[in-house]
C-alpha positions as CSV (number, residue, x, y, z in Angstrom):
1,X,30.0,-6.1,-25.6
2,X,29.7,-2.4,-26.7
3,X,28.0,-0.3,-23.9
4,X,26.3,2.8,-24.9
5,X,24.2,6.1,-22.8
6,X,21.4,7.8,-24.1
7,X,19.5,10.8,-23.6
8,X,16.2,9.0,-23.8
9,X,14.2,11.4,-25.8
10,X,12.2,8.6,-27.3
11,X,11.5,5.0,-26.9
12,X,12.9,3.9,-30.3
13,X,16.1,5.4,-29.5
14,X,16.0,4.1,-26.3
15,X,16.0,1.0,-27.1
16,X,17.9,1.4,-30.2
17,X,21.5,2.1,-28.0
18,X,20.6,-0.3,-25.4
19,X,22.8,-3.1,-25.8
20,X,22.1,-6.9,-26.8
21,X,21.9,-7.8,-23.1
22,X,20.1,-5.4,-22.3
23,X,17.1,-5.8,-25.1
24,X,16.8,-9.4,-23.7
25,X,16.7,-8.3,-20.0
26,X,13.9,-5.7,-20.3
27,X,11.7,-7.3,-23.1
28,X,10.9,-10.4,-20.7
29,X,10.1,-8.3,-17.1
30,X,6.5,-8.6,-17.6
31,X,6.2,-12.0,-18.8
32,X,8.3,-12.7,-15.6
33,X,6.3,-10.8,-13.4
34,X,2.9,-12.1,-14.5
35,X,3.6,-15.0,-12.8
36,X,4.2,-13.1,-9.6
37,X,0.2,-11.2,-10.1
38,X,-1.3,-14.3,-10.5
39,X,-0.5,-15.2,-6.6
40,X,0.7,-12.3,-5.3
41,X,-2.7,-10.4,-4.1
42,X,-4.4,-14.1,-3.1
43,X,-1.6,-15.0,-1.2
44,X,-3.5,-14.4,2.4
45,X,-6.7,-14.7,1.0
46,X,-4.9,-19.0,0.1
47,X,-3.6,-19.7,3.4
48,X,-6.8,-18.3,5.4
49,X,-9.6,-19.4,3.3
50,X,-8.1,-22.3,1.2
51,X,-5.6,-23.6,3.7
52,X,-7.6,-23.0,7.0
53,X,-4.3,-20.9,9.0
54,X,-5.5,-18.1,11.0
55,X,-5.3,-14.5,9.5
56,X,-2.8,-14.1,12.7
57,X,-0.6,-17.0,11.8
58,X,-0.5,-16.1,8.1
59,X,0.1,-12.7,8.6
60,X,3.8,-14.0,10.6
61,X,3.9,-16.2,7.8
62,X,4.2,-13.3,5.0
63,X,6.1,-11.0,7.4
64,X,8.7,-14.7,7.4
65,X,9.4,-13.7,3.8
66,X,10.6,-10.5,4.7
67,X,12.6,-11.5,7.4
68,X,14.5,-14.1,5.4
69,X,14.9,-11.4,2.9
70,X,16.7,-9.2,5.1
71,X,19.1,-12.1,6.5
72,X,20.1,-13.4,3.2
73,X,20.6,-9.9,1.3
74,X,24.0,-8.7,2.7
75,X,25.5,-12.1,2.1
76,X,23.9,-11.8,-1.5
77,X,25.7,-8.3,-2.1
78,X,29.1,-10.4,-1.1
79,X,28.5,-13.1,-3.3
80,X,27.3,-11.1,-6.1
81,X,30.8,-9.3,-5.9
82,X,32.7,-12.3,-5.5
83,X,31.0,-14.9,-8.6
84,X,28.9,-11.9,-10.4
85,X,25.4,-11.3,-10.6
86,X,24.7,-14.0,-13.1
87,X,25.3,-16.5,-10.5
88,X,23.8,-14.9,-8.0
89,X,20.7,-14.2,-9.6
90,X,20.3,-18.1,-11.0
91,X,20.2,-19.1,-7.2
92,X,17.3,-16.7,-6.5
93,X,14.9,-17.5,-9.7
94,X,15.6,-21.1,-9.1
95,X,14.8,-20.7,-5.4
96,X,11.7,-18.7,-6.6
97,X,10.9,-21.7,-9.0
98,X,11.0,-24.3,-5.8
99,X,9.1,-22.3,-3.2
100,X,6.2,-21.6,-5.5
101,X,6.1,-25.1,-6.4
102,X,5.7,-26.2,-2.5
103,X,3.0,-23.7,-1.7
104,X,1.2,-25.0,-4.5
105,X,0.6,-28.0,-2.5
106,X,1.4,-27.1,0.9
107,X,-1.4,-27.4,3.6
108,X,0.0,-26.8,6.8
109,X,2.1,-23.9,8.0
110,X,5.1,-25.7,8.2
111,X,5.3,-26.5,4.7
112,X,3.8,-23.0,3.8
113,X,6.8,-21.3,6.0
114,X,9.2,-23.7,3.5
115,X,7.8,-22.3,1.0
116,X,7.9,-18.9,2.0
117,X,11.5,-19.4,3.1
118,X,12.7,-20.2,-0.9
119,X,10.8,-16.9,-1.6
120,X,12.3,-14.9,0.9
121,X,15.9,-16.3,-0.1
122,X,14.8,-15.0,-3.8
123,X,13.6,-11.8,-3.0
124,X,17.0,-11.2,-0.4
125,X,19.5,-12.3,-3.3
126,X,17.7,-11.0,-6.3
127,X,17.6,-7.5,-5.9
128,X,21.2,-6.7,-5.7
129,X,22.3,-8.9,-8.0
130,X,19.5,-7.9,-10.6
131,X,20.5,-4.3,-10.0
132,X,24.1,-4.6,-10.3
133,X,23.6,-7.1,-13.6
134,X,21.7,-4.3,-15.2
135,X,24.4,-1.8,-14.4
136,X,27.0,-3.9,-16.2
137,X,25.5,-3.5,-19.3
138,X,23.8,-0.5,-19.2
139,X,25.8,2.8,-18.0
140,X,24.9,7.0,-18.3
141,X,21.4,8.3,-18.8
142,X,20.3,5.0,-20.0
143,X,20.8,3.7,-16.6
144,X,18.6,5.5,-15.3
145,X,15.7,5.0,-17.9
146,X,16.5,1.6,-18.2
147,X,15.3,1.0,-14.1
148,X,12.1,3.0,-14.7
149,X,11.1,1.3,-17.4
150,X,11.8,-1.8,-15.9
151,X,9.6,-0.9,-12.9
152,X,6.6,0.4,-15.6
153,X,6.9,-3.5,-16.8
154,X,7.1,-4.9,-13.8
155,X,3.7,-3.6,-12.7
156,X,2.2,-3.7,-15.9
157,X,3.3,-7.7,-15.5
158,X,2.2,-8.1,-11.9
159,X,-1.6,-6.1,-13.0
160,X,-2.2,-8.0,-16.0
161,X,-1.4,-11.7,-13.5
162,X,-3.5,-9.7,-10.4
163,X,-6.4,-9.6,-13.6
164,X,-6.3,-13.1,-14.2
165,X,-6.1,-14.5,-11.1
166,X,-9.1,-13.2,-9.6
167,X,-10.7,-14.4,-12.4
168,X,-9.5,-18.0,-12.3
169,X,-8.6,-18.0,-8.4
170,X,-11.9,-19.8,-6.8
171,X,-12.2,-20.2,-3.0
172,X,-14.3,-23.0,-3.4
173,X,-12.2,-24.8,-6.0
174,X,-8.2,-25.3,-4.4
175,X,-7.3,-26.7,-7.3
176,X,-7.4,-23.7,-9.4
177,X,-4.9,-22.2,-6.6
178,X,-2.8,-24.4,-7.1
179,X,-2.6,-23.7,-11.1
180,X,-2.2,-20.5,-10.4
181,X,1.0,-21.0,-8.1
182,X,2.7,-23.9,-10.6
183,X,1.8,-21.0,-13.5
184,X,3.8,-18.3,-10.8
185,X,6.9,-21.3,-10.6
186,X,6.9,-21.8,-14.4
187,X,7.0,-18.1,-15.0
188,X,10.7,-18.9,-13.6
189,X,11.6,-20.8,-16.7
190,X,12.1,-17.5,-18.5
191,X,15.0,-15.9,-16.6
192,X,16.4,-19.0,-16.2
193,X,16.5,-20.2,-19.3
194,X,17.7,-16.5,-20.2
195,X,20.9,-16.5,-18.0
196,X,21.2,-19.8,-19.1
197,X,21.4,-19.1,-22.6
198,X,21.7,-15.9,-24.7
199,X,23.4,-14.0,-21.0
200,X,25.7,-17.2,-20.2
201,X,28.6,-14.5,-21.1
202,X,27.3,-11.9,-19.0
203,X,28.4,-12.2,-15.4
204,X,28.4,-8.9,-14.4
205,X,31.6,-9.5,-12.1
206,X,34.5,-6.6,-12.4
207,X,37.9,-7.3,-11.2
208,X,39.5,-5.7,-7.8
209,X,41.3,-2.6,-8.4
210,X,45.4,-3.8,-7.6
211,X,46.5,-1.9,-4.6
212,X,42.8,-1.7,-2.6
213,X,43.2,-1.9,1.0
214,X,42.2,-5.0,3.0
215,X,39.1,-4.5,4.2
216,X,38.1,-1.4,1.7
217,X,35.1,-3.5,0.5
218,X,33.3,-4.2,3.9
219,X,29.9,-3.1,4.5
220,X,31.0,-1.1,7.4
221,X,33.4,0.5,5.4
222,X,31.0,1.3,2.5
223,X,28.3,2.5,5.9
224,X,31.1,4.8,6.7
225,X,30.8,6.8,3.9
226,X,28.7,9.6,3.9
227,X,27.0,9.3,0.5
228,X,26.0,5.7,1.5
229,X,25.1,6.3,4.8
230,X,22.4,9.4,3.8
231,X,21.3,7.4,0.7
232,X,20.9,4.2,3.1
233,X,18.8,6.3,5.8
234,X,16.8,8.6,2.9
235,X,15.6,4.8,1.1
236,X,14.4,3.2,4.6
237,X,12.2,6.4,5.6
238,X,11.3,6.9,2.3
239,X,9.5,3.2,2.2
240,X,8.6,3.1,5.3
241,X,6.4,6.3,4.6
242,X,5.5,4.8,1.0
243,X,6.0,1.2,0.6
244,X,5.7,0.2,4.3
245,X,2.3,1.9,4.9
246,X,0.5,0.1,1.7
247,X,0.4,-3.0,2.5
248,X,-1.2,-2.2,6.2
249,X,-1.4,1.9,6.6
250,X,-3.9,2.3,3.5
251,X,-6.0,-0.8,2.9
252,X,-6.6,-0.3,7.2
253,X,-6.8,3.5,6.8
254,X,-9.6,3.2,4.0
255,X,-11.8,0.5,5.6
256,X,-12.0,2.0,8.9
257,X,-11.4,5.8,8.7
258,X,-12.3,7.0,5.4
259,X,-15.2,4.2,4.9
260,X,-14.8,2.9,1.7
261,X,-15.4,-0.7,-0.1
262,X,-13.2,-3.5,-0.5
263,X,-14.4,-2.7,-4.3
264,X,-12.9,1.2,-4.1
265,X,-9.6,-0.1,-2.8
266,X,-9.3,-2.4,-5.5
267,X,-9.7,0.0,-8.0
268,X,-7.6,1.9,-6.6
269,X,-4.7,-0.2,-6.8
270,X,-5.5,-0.3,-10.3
271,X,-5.0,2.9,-10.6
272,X,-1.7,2.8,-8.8
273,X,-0.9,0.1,-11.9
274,X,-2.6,2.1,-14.8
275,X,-0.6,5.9,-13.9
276,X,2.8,3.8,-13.1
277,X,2.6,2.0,-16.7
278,X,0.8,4.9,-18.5
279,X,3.1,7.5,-17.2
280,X,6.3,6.1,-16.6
281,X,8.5,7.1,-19.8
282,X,7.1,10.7,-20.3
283,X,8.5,11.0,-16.6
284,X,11.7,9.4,-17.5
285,X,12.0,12.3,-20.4
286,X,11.2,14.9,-18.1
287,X,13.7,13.9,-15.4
288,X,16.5,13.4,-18.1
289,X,19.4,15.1,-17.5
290,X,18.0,17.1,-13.9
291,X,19.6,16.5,-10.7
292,X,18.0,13.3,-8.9
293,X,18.0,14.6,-5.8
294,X,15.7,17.6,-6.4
295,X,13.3,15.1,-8.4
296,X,13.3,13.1,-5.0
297,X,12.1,16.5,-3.4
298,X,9.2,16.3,-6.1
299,X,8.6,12.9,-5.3
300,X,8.3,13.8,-1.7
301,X,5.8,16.4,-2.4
302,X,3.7,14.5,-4.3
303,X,3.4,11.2,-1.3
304,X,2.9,14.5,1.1
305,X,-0.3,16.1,-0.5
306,X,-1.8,12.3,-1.3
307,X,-1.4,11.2,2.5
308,X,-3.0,14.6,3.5
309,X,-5.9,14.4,0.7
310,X,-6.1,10.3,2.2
311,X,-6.3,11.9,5.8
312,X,-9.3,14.3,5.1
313,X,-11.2,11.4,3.8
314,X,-11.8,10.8,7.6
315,X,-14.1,14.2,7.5
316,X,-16.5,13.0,5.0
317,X,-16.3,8.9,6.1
318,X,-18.3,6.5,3.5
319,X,-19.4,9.3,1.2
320,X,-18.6,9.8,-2.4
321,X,-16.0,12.4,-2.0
322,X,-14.2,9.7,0.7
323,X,-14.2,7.2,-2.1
324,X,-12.7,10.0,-5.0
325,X,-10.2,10.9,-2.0
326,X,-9.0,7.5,-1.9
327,X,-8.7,6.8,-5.6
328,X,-6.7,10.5,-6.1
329,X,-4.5,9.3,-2.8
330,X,-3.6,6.3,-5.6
331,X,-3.1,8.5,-8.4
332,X,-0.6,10.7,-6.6
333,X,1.2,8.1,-5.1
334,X,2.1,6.3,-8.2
335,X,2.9,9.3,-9.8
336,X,5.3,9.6,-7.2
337,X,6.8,6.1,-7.9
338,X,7.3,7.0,-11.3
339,X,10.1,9.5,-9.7
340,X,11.4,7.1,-7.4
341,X,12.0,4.2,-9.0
342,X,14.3,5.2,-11.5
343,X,16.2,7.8,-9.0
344,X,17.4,5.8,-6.4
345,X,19.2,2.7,-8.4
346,X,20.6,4.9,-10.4
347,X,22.5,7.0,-7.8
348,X,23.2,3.7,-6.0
349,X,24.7,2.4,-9.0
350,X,26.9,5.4,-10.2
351,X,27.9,6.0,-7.0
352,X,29.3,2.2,-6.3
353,X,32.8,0.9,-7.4
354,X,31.9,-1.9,-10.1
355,X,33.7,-4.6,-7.9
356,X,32.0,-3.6,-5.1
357,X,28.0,-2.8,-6.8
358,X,26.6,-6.6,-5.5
359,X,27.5,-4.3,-2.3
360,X,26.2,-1.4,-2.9
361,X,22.9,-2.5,-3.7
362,X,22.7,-5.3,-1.2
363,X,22.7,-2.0,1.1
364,X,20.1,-0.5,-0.2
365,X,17.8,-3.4,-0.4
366,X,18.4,-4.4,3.2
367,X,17.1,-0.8,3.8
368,X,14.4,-0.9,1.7
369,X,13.6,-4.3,3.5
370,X,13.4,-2.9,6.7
371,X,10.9,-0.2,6.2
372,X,9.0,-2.5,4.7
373,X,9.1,-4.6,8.1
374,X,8.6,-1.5,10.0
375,X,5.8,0.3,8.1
376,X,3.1,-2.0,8.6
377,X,4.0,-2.4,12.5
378,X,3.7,1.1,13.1
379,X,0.5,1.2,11.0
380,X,-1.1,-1.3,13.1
381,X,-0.4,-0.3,15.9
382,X,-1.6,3.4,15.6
383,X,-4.6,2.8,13.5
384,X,-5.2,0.0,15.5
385,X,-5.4,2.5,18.6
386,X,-7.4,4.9,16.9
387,X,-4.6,7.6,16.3
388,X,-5.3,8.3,12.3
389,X,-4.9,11.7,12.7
390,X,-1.6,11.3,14.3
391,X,-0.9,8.2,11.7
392,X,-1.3,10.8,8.7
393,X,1.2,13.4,10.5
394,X,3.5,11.1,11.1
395,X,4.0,10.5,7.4
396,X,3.6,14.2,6.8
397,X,6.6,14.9,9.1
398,X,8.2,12.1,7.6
399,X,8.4,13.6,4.0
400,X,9.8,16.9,5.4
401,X,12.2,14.8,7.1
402,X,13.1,13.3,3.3
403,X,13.1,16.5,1.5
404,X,16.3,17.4,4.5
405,X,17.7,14.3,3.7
406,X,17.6,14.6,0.1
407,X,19.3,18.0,0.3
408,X,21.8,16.7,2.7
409,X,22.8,13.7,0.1
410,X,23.4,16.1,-3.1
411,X,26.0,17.9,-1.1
412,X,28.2,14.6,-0.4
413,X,27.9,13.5,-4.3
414,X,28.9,14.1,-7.6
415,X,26.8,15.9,-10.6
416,X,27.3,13.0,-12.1
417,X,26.2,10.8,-9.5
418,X,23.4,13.1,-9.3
419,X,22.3,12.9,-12.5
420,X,23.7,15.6,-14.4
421,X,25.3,13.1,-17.0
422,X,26.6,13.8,-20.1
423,X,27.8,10.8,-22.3
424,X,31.3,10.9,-20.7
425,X,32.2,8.2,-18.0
426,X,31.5,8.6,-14.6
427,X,34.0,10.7,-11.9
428,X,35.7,8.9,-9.1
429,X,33.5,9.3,-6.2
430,X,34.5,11.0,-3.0
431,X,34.5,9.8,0.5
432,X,33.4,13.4,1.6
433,X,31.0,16.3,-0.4
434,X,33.1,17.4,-3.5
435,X,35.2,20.6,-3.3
436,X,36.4,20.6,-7.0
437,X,36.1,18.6,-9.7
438,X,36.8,15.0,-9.5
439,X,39.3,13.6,-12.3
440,X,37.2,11.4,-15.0
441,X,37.6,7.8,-14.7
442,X,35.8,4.5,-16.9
443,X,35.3,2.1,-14.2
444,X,33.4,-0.1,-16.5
445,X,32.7,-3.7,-15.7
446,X,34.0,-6.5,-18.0
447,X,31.0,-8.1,-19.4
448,X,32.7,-10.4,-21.3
């Protein structure tokens, strides 16, 4: 299978020098993810109101899923380098497939926490080997494109499922939750049946280099590296500033400091969904060819001035201007996604050794895990003591604290790590912050 880069400069080129593999990867993420929508904002709302379990016991219930996800995911990265990402990625869709399945009839917490444990073993597995199956087939500035578009379907997937199920989803009707969670299951069908059958070549394995010193691939080996081990610490803060504090910090922050409606926060996830799926590719073009690291600075910018605009919603509590604060809070923030999303994978993904990318990304996941673990306990705990003011700074601080981080990283990595890619394959990467020019290499993957 021929593997091709691209500059990106429109979307028929873009998908014009993707290869076969590719095309079939990124043309069913949002019939994937719809599934996920349908459940994924009623979740709570099921196990409290449909399933009679606390608010209490099903918020340690969902916080479970995150927890298995974390266990699972460096044993994933292993595994993923050991039988490819093909393999890898079966077990978690299939997992996926059978946990939806049980919460659709589950009504007690044990059998919701089973259910909850397949999804957590999916959600720890798949995003390394995911990551690293798309980097076998797609390499250069398509790379990079290639994970922001797939994050542009992935919401536009999960938005369009969020849609229909709260139309469909009735309190008063369980049945029509449990549709909705058999519709999330069969969603599954479609990566399945798509590593099953037109990617049963692809495994997305890549031999050992002859000659690699015992113990070479080990996670605290790949910690030890400096690269790693900024990128590592620059993706946990960087969620649990972003990531972390949306799923407690801002639905908590908007109820009880700035005074808004369930209704305005709503929308505004919408338009979190609407700027991410609208915007996505003219940011891609934009960011072609610039240095990652300084669009992370942008990035970090952008979450700054949306948690301060969030934060002076507090002056003007359950007025107009408090519910336009909270809806631009949105806008900013997902324009800063649109920088994210594509940045980080992609340095994670030039930077690793193919035999060691399952890895590589089963690092940055379990980082990206644990802010997402940490986030909401630090939001509930300050908010739920009052401190907003002292919430917001904290972020505030935080996003300085990313801008040093992100300066610190492009000193210990390659231009071409960083982005500044030509079509010519990628240098070896150092251990240490480049002196001189690294010596070209094509450390390509066989995709057979």
């Amino acid at each position: 299978m021929s593997e091709q880069s691209t500059s990106g400069h429109s979307i028929r080129e873009f998908w014009g020098e993707l290869p076969p593999a590719g095309r079939w990867l990124l043309s069913t993420v949002a019939v994937q993810t719809l599934g996920r929508g349908l459940t994924l904002p009623f979740t709570v709302i099921y196990l409290h109101e449909v399933r009679g379990i606390s608010l209490d016991l099903a918020g340690l219930l969902m916080a479970f899923i995150a927890v298995v996800a974390l266990a699972v995911t460096g044993p994933a990265g292993a595994l993923t380098d050991r039988l490819g990402a093909r393999t890898v990625l079966l077990w978690g869709t299939s997992a996926q497939l059978v946990g939806c399945v049980v919460l659709a009839f589950a009504t007690t917490p044990l059998v919701v926490a089973v259910g909850f444990l397949f999804l957590g073993f999916n959600f720890g597995v798949s995003w390394p080997a995911f990551n690293a199956l798309v980097a076998a087939v797609v390499t250069g500035q398509a790379r990079q494109q290639y994970f922001g578009i797939n994050f542009a379907l992935v919401n536009l997937g999960i938005g369009l499922g969020g849609v229909i199920g709260g139309l469909y989803a009735d309190v008063d009707n369980p049945t029509s939750f449990t549709v909705i969670f058999l519709a999330d299951a069969a969603s599954m069908l479609v990566p399945i049946g798509l590593l099953l059958g037109p990617l049963r070549h692809v495994h997305g394995r890549a031999e050992k280099p002859e000659g690699e010193e015992v113990g070479a691939g080990s996670y605290l080996t790949i910690l030890r590296k400096p690269a790693v081990l900024w990128l590592t610490l620059m993706t946990f803060l960087g969620v649990f500033i972003g990531y972390g504090q949306m799923e407690a910090g801002f639905p908590a922050f908007a109820r009880q400091v700035s005074g808004v409606s369930t209704g305005v926060i709503g929308f505004a996830f919408a338009i979190n969904t609407a700027v991410i799926v609208g915007l996505q590719f003219f940011v891609l073009r934009w960011i072609s060819g610039k240095r990652r690291t300084r669009v992370l600075i942008v990035m970090v910018a952008l979450w700054a001035v949306a948690w301060v605009v969030l934060g002076l919603t507090g002056l003007v509590s359950g007025t107009v201007a408090a519910s336009a604060g909270v809806l631009l809070f949105h806008a900013l923030f997902a324009l800063g996604e649109t920088l994210l999303q594509p940045t980080i994978p992609a340095i994670t993904n030039d930077m690793a050794p193919d035999h060691l990318r399952g890895r590589y990304n089963a690092v940055n996941a379990g980082a990206f895990q644990a802010g997402t673990i940490l986030g909401p306990v630090v939001a509930g705990f300050m908010l739920n003591h009052e401190w907003s003011t002292g919430f917001v700074a904290m972020i505030v601080v935080g996003c300085a604290v990313m801008v040093v981080l992100s300066l610190t990283l492009e000193r210990r990595i390659t231009p071409f790590v960083n982005g500044l890619q030509g079509d010519s394959a990628p240098p070896t990467l150092p251990t240490e912050a480049p002196t001189s020019e690294m010596p070209s290499a094509d450390p390509r993957p066989a995709v057979s």
